[in-house]
C-alpha positions in Angstrom: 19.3 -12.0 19.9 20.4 -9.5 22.6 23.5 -9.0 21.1 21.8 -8.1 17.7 19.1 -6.0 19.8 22.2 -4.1 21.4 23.7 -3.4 18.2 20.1 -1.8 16.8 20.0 0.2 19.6 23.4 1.4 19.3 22.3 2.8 15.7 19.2 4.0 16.1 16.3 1.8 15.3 11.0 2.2 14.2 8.7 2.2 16.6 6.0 -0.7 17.2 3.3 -0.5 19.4 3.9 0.6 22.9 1.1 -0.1 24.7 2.2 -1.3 28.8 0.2 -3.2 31.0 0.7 -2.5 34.2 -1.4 -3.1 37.5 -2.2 0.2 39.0 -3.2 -1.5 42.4 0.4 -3.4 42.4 3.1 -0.5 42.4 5.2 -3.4 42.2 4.2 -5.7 39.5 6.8 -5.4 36.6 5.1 -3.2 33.5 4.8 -5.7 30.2 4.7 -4.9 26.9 1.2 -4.7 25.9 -0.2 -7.3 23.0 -0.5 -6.4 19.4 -3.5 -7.4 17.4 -4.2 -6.1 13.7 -5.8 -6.3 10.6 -3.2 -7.2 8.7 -5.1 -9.9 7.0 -8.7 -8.8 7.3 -9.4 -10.3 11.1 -8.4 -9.8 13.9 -4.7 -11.5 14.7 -2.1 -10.9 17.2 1.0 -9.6 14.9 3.6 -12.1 16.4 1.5 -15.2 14.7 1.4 -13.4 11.2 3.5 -14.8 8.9 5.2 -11.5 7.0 6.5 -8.4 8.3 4.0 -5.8 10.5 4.8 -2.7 12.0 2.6 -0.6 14.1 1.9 2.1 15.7 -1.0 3.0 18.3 -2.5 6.3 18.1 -2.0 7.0 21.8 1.7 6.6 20.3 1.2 8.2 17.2 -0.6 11.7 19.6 1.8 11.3 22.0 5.1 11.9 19.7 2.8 14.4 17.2 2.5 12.4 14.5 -0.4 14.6 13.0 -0.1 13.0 9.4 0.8 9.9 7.7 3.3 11.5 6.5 5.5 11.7 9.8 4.1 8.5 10.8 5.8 6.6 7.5 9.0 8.8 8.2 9.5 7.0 11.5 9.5 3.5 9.7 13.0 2.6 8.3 12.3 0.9 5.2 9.9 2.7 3.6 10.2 6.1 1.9 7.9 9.1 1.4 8.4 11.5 -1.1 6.6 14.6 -1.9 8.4 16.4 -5.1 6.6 19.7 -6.1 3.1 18.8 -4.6 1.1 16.3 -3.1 -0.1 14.7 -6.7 4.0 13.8 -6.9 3.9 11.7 -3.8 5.9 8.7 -4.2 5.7 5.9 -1.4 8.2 3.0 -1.2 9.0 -0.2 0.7 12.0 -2.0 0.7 13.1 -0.3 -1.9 9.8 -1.2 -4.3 8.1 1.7 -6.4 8.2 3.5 -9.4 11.7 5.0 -10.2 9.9 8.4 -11.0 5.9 8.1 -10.9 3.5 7.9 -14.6 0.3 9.0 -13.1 -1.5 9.7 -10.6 -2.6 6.3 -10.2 1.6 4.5 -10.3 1.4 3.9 -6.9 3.1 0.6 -5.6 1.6 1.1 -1.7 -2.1 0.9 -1.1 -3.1 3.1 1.8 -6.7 1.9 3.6 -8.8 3.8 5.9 -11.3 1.7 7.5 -11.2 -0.4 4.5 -11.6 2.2 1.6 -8.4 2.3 -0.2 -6.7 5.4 -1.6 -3.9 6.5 -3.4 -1.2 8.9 -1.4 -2.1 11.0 -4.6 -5.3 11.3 -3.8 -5.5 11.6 0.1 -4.6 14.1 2.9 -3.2 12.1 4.8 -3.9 13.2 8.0 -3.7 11.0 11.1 -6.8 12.1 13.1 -8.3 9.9 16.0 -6.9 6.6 14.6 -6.8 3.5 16.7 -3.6 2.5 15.4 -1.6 2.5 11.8 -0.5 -0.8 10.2 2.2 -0.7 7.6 2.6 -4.3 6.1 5.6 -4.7 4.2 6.0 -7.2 1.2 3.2 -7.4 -2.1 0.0 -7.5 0.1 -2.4 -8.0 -3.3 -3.8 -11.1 -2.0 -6.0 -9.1 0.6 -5.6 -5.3 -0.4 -5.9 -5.6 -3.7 -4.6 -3.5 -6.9 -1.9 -1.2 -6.7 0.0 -2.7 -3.3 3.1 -4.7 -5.0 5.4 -3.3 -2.4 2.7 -3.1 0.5 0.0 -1.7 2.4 -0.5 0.9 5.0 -3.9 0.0 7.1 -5.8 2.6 9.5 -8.1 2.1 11.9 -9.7 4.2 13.6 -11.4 4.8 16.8 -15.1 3.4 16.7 -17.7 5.3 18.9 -18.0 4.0 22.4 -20.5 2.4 24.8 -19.1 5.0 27.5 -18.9 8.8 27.4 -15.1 9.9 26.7 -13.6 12.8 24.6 -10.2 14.7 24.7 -9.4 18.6 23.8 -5.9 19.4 22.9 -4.1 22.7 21.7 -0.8 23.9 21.1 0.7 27.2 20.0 4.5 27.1 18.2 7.0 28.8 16.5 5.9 30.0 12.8 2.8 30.9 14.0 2.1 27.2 14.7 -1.6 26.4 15.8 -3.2 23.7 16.7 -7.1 22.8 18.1 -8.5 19.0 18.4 -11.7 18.0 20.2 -13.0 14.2 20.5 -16.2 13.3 22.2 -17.5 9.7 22.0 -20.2 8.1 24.4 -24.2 5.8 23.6 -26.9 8.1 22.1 -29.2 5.2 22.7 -29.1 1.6 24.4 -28.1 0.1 20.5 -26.4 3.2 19.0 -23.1 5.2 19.7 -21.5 7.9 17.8 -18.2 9.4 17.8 -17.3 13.0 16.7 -13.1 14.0 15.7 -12.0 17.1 14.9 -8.9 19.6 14.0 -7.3 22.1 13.0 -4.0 23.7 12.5 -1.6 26.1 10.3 1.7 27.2 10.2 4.2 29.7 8.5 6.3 27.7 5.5 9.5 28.2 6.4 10.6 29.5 3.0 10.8 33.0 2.4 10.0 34.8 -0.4 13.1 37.0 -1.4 10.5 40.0 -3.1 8.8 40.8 0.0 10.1 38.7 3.2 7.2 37.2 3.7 6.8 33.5 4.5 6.0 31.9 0.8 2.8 30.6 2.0 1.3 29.8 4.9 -0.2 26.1 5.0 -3.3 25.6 6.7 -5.5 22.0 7.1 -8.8 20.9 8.8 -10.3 17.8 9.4 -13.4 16.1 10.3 -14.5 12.7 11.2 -18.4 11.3 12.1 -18.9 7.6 12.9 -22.1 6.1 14.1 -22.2 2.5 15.3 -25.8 0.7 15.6 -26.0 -2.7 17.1 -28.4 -4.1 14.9 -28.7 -7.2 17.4 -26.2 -9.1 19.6 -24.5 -10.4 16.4 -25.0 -7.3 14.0 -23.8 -4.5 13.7 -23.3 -1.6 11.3 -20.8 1.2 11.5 -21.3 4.8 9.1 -18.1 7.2 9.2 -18.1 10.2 7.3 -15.0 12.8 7.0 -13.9 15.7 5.5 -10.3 16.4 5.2 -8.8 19.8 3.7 -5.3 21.3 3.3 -4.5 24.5 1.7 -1.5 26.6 0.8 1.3 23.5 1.1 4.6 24.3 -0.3 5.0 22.9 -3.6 7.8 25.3 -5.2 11.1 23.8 -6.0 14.4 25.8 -4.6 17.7 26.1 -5.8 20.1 24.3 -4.0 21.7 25.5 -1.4 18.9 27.0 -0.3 20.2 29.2 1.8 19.4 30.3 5.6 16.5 30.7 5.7 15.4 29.0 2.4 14.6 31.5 -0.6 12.2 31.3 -3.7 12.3 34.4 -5.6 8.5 33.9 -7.1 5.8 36.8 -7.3 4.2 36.7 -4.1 0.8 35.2 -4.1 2.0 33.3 -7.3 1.4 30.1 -5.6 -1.8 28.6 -4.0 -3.4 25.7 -3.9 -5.9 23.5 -2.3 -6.9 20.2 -2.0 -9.9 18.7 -0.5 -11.1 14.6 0.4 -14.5 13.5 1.3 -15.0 9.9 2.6 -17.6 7.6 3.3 -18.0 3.9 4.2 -20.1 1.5 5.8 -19.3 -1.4 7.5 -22.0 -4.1 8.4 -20.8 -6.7 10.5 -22.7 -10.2 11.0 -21.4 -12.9 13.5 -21.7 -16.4 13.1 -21.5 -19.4 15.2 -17.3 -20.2 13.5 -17.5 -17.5 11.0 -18.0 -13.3 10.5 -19.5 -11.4 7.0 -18.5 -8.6 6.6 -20.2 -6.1 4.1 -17.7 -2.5 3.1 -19.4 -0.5 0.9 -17.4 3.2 0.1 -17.3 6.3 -1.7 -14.5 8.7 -1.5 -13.8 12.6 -3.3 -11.1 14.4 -3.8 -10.8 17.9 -5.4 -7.5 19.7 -6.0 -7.5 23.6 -7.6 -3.6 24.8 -7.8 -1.5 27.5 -9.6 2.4 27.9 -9.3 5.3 29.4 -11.4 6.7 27.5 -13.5 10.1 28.9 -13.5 11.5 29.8 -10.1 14.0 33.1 -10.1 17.2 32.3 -8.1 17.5 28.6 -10.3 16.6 30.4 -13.9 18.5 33.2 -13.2 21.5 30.8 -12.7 20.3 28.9 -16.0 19.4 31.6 -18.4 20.3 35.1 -16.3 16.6 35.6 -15.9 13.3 34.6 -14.8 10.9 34.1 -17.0 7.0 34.9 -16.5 4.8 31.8 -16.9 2.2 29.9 -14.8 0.7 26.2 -14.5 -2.8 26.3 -13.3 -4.4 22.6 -12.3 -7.9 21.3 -11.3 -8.3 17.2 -10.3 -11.0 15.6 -9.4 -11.5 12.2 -8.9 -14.3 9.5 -7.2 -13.8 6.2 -6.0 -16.2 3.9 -5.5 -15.4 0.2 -3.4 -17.6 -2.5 -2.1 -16.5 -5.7 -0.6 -17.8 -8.8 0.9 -15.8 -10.7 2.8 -16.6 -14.0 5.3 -13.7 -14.6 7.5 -13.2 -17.1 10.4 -13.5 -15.9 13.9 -10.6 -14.3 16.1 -8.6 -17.2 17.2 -9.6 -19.6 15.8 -7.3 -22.6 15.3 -7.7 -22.7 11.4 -7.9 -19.0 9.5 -9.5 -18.4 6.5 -11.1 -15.8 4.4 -12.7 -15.1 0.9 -14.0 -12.5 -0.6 -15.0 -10.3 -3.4 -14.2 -6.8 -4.5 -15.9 -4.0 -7.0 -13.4 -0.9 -7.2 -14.4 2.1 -9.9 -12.5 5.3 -9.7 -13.3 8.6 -12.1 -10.7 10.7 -12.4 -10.4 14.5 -14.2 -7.5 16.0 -14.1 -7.5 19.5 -16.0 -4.4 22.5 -17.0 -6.1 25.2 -17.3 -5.1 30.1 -17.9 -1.6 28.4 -17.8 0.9 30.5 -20.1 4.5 30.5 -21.0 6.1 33.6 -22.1 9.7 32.0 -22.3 8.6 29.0 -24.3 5.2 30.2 -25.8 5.3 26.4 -27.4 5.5 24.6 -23.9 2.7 22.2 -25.5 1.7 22.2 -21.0 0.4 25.9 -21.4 -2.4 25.5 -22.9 -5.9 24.0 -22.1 -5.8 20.8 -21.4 -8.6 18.0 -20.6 -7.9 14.5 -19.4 -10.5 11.6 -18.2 -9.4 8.5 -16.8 -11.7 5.8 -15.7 -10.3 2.4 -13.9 -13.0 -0.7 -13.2 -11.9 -3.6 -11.2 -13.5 -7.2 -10.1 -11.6 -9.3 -7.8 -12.1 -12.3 -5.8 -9.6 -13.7 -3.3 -8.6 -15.9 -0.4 -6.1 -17.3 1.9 -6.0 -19.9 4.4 -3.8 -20.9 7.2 -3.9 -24.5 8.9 -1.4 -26.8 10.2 1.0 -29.4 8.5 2.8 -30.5 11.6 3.4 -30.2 15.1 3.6 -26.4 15.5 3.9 -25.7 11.6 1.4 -23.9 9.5 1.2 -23.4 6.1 -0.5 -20.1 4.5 -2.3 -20.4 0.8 -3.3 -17.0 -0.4 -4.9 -15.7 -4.3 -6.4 -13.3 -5.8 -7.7 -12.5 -9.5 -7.9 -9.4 -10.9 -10.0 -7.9 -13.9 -9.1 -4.1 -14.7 -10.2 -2.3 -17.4 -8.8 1.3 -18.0 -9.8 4.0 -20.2 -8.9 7.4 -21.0 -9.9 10.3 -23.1 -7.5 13.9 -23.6 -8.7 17.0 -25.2 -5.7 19.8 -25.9 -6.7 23.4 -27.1 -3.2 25.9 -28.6 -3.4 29.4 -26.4 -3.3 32.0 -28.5 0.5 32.9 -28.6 1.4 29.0 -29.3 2.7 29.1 -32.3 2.3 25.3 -33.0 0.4 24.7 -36.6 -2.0 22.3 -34.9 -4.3 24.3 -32.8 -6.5 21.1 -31.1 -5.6 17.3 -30.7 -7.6 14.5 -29.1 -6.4 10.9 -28.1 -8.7 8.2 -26.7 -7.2 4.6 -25.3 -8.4 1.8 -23.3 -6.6 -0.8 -21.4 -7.4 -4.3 -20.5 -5.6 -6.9 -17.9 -6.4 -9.8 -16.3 -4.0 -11.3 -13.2 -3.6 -13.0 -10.6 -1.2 -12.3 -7.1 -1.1 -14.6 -4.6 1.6 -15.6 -1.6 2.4 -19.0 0.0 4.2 -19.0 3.8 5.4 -21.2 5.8 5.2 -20.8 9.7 6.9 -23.1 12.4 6.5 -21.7 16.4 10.0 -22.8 17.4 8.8 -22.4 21.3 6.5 -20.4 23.2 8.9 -17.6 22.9 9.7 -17.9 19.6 8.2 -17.9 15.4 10.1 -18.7 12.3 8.3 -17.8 8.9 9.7 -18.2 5.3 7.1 -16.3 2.6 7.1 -16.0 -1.1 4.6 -13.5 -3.0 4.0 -12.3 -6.2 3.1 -8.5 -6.1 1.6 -6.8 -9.4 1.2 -3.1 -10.7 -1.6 -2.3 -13.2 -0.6 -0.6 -16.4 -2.0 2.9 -17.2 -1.9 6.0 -19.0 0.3 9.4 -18.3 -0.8 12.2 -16.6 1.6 14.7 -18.3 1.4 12.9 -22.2 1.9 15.4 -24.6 3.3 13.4 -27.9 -0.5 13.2 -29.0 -0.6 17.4 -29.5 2.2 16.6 -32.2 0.2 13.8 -34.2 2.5 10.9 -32.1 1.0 8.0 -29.9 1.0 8.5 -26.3 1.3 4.4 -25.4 0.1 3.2 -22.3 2.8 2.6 -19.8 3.6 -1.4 -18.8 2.3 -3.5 -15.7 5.0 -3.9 -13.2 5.6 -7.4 -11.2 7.7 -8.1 -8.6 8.7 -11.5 -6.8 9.3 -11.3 -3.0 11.1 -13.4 -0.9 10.9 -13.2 3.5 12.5 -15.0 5.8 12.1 -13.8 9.5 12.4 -14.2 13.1 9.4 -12.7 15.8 10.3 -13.4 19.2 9.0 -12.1 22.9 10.7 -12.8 25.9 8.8 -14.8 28.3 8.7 -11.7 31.1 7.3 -10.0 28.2 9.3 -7.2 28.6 11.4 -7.3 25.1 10.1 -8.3 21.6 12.7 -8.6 18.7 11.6 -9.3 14.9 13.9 -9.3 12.4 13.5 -9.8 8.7 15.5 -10.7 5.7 14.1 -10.1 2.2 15.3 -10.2 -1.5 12.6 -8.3 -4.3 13.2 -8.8 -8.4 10.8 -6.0 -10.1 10.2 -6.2 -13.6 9.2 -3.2 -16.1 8.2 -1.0 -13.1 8.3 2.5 -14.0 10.0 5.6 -15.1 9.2 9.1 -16.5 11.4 11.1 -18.3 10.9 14.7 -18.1 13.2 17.2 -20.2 13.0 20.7 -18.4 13.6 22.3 -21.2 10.7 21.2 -23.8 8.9 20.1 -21.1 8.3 16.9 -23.1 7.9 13.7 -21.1 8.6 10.2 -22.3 7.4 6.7 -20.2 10.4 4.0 -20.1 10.1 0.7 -18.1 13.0 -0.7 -16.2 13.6 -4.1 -13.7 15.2 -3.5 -10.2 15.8 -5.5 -7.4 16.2 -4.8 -3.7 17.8 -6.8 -0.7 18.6 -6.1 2.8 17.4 -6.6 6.4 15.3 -4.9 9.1 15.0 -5.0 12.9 12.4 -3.8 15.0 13.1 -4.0 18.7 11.0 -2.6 22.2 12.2 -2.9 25.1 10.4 -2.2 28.7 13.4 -1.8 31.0 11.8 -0.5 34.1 8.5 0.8 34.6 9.6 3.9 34.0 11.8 3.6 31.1 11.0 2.0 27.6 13.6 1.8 24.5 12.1 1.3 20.8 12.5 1.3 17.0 13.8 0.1 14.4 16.5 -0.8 11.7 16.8 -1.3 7.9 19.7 -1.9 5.8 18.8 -1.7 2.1 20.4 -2.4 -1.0 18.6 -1.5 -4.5 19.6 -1.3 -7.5 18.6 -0.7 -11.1 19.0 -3.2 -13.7 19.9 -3.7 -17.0 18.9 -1.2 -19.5 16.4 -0.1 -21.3 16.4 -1.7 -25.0 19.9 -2.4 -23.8 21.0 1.8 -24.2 21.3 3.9 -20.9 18.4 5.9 -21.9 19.2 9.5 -20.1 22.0 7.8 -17.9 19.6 6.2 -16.0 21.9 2.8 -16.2 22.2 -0.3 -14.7 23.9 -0.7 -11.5 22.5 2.8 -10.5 20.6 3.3 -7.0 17.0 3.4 -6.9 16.6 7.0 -5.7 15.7 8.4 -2.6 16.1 5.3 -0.7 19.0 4.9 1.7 21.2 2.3 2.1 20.9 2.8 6.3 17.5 4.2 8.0 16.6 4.0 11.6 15.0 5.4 14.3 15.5 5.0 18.0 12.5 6.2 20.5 13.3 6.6 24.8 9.7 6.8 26.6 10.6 7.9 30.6 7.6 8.2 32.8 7.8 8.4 36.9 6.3 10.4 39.2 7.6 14.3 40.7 6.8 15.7 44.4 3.2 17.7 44.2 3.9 21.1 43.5 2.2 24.4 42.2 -1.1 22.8 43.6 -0.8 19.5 41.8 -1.3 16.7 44.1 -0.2 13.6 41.8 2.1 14.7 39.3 3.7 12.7 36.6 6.6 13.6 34.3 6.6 11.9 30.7 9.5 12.4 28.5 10.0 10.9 24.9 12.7 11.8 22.7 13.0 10.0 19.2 16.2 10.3 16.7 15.4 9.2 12.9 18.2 8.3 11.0 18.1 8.3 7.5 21.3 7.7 5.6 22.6 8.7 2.3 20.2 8.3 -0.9 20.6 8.9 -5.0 18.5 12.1 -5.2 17.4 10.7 -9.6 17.8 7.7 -11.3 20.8 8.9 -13.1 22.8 9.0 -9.6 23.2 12.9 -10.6 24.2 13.4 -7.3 23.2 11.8 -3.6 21.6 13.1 -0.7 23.4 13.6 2.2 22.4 11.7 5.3 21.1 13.3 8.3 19.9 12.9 11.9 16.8 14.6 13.1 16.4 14.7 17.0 12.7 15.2 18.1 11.8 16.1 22.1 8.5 16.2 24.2 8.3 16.6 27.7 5.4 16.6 29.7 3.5 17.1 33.1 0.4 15.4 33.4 -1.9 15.8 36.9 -4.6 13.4 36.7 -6.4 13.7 33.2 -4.6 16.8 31.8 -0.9 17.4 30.8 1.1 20.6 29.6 3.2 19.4 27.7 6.3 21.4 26.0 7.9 19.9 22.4 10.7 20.5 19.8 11.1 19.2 16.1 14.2 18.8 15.1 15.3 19.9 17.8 19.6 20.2 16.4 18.3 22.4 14.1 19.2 20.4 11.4 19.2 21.2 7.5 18.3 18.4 5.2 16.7 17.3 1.6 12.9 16.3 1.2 14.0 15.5 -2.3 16.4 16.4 -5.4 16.9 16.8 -9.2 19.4 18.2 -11.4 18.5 20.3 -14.3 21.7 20.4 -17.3 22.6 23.4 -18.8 20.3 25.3 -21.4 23.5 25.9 -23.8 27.0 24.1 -24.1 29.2 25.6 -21.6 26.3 27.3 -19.5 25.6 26.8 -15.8 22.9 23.7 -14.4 21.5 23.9 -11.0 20.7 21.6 -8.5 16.9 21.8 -7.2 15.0 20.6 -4.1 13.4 21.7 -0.9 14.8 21.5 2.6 12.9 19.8 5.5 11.7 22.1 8.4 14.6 23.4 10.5 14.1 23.7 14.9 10.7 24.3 15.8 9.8 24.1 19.5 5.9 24.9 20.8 3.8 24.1 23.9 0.4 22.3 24.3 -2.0 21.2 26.7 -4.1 18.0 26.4 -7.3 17.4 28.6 -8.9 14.0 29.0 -12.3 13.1 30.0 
């Protein structure tokens, strides 16, 4: 186990929690690695004892390395991918390996993300880390407990509840790009049986794409975000928690670039072409009832989001490659969408020998999504500029449940299902601008979907010694079918079909151990996935006709997640994964596109790590401060060469982005100075390849580049 800790480290490996327990009174005492307990499976459990793969992060972690979103939080776990293509609706989100190959809809999403409970889409949320106790990410089909949409996993936040005691935190920072940053927390009783908590922030910076027609930065990205939470105890075994939030971000880059993008990275669009805003609103309650060997737990939640957006649809320096010119035309968008999730669950205690839980679950989401005053001068019969209304509605019963208990001397066996009823509908109005030339001047389609099905897991646990836990786990993941965003076949008098369920069949073998100093923790994983008919949208850039196809992959490999408290003052973490996934087969056996089998599921590499070194000791007093301490963490994040499409077009070259922070910190405030990538280092968020318009004319390459060096300073005050 050291040696295969030693190797990780060598690499580059992501970060679990780092919480160290140290005896302030004892200078002495050796620090500890700090226990982990989640929610991985609705209660409260220490992560060690869980029987499938969880990684964590606190958010003292999360603050202290400026992980502002979920975003950079996911980036710093090898084995999953994020992928934002051309705006935040495109987001793709992948584990192990697991997702769709290019996303349907809005609602193809293989990774459930929860926020005290409510689930959402990374379609549909923000994603902004704000005041959060800690993120999970639990890797492997977590429908048993999550529910719908979560065949390759879950991500879990929790965040701070209000407190019995007064506490709060003010932070800013200024940067580089006209970087800004303002947080405030305050937290403390209002009355003897009620506490409240108030989070806020806000922050902007420059993109760092220029806009070749006036020099300007192409937009500049701003976001803000609120969180309320009230926590009444009802009586010494009740109690009910309210959180409200607000979450907005406007201006994000969403234009594609031709590749290379040059230095700094160039759009040539009419400035002011592109905006956009998007905006979440969430609500849940949580009531909370104790029993003598059991909890009930009532989660009832509402959650908005609205999206406006406008953008060019051809960008100048990759059309002027293509067809010597750039053509004047414009997509404008408007989304909207409600969700609606109650849930009642009754769960053994916190340690209690024998876990258990069952539950129920009512999900409804409403979605609009609208193009609207878009035009196409090039192609006045782009069938996309026109006015376009869509309605989709999903409606979802569940009931579920899992036990743990023992089958022999220090071995447990795990029992988890859940049934699913989802019915789907949707409804598409399509209105001809006035230059279209198409004969049909308005179209309708209207389709609904039914399914029925059941996921479920079975896992086997065996605590080899006080040290040491073995688990074996098979689970049965499944993906919803649906309808496509973008269908346009029905404005031509052919059927728009719904797109097909996807299923996948995991397989986990793994090894959790702790030393008994508790100083190092090692886990390691092995795990083999078979996907069937998950998804894949063709898109033709040049009609702008899309076209749904289904295809099986399958993905194996291995992870490692080490931590390591050396000293008191020095701590070594991270992470690991080696992954191997490929595409099947073919579709209708023809290589629709070239997407064949034996291709690479894109945008996932075969290595990915990242290695975090956390120094803290104290300095001699000076300048007036009288106990000084210095805090350094620098984290490197591996991530190795991908397929940018699923035609294997061309890969992605690997890169290594180097992040520092270094801080002093008197008492309950620290300056603190930081640098992003800090090497400076140029790399792809994403890729595509568009052919050539005519035989024997040029293609291009498209993406966008990820941030280059940016370095800042901020000051955090606690109290």
């Amino acid at each position: 186990m050291l040696l295969a800790l030693a190797s990780a480290l060598s690499i580059g490996i992501p970060r679990i929690a780092t919480a160290v327990e140290a005896d302030d009174a004892k200078p002495d005492t050796p620090a500890t690695l700090g226990t982990v307990t989640v929610n991985a499976r609705r209660s409260a459990e220490q992560a060690k004892d869980i029987p499938f793969s969880v990684s964590t992060i606190s958010g003292d972690e999360a603050e202290a390395r400026r992980l502002h979103s979920l975003e950079d939080v996911l980036r710093q776990t090898p084995g999953v991918d994020f992928v934002v293509n051309m705006g935040a609706a495109n987001t793709t989100l992948r584990m192990r390996g697991v997702g769709a190959l290019q996303k349907v809809s809005g609602d193809d999403t293989s990774v459930v993300i929860n926020v005290d409970g409510m689930p959402m889409s990374a379609s549909n949320a923000t994603l902004n880390v704000l005041d959060v106790e800690r993120v999970e990410v639990l890797k492997g089909p977590q429908g048993t407990l999550f529910g719908r949409n979560s065949e390759a996993g879950a991500v879990n936040i929790v965040t701070r509840k209000p407190t019995r005691w007064f506490e709060g935190q003010a932070r800013a920072e200024l940067g580089q790009d006209h970087h800004r940053l303002l947080e405030g927390v305050v937290s403390g009783p209002l009355t003897e049986n009620l506490a409240a908590r108030l989070a806020v922030r806000g922050s902007g910076i420059d993109s760092q794409i220029e806009n070749m027609q006036d020099g300007q930065p192409l937009t500049k990205p701003r976001e803000t975000s609120a969180r309320a939470s009230l926590l009444w105890e009802i009586a010494p075994s009740t109690s009910l928690n309210l959180s409200a939030g607000r979450e907005s971000l406007k201006d994000r880059d969403w234009v594609y670039l031709l590749y290379p993008y040059g230095k700094p990275a160039l759009s040539d669009i009419p400035p002011g072409s592109e905006s956009n805003r998007r905006e979440v609103d969430r609500y849940t309650a949580e009531l909370t009832h104790r029993f003598d060997h059991s909890a009930l737990t009532l989660l009832s939640g509402y959650a908005r989001t609205n999206h406006r957006g406008t953008t060019p649809i051809y960008e100048g320096r990759t059309y002027t490659q293509l067809i010597g010119f750039r053509p004047d035309a414009s997509w404008s968008s408007r989304s909207n969408e409600k969700v609606f999730n109650h849930e009642l669950r009754l769960a053994s205690l916190p340690g209690a020998n024998l876990f258990w839980v069952v539950g129920a679950n009512l999900f409804r989401a409403d979605r609009e999504l609208d193009r609207i005053n878009s035009y196409d001068t090039f192609y006045p019969g782009n069938p996309t500029a026109s006015d376009t209304y869509r309605d989709f509605t999903t409606d979802s019963r569940a009931i579920f449940g899992e036990v743990t208990f023992p089958v022999a001397r220090a071995t447990k066996l795990t029992l988890g299902g859940r049934y699913t009823a989802e019915k789907k509908t949707y409804e598409a109005h399509w209105l001809a601008n006035a230059d279209n030339p198409s004969p049909i001047r308005e179209a309708r389609d209207s389709q609904k979907l039914s399914d029925n099905y059941a996921t479920g897991r079975i896992a086997l646990g065996h605590e080899l010694n006080k040290n040491t836990n073995l688990y074996g786990i098979y689970s049965r993941g499944y993906k919803a079918g649906g309808f496509d965003d973008e269908g346009i076949n029905f404005t031509s008098g052919m059927p728009d079909t719904p797109y097909k369920a996807g299923v996948v069949d995991s397989y986990e073998a793994g090894v959790k151990f702790e030393s008994t100093d508790k100083r190092l923790s090692l886990n390691t994983a092995l795990f083999f996935n078979q996907v069937k008919n998950d998804h894949l949208l063709m898109f033709d850039p040049q009609t702008m006709a899309t076209r749904k196809d289904n295809r099986d992959t399958e993905s194996r490999g291995v992870e490692i997640e080490a931590q390591w408290q050396i000293s008191r003052a020095l701590m070594l973490s991270g992470g690991l994964a080696y992954t191997r996934a490929r595409i099947k087969g073919t579709a209708d056996g023809n290589d629709t596109n070239g997407v064949r089998g034996g291709n690479g599921v894109p945008e996932v590499p075969r290595w990915g790590g990242t290695l975090t070194a956390s120094y803290q000791t104290p300095v001699p007093g000076a300048f007036g401060l009288a106990n000084p301490m210095l805090n350094i963490k620098v984290t490197n994040r591996y991530v190795g060469v991908r397929p940018a499409d699923p035609q294997n077009t061309f890969n992605l070259k690997a890169y290594n982005k180097l992040d520092l922070r270094v801080g002093i910190q008197n008492r309950n405030t620290e300056i603190y100075f930081w640098a992003d990538n800090l090497l400076d280092k140029q790399y792809d968020l994403y890729g595509y390849y568009i052919p050539p318009y005519v035989p024997g004319g040029s293609d291009a390459r498209i993406g966008a580049p990820g941030r280059g060096r940016s370095l800042g300073i901020g000051i955090n005050v606690m109290f």
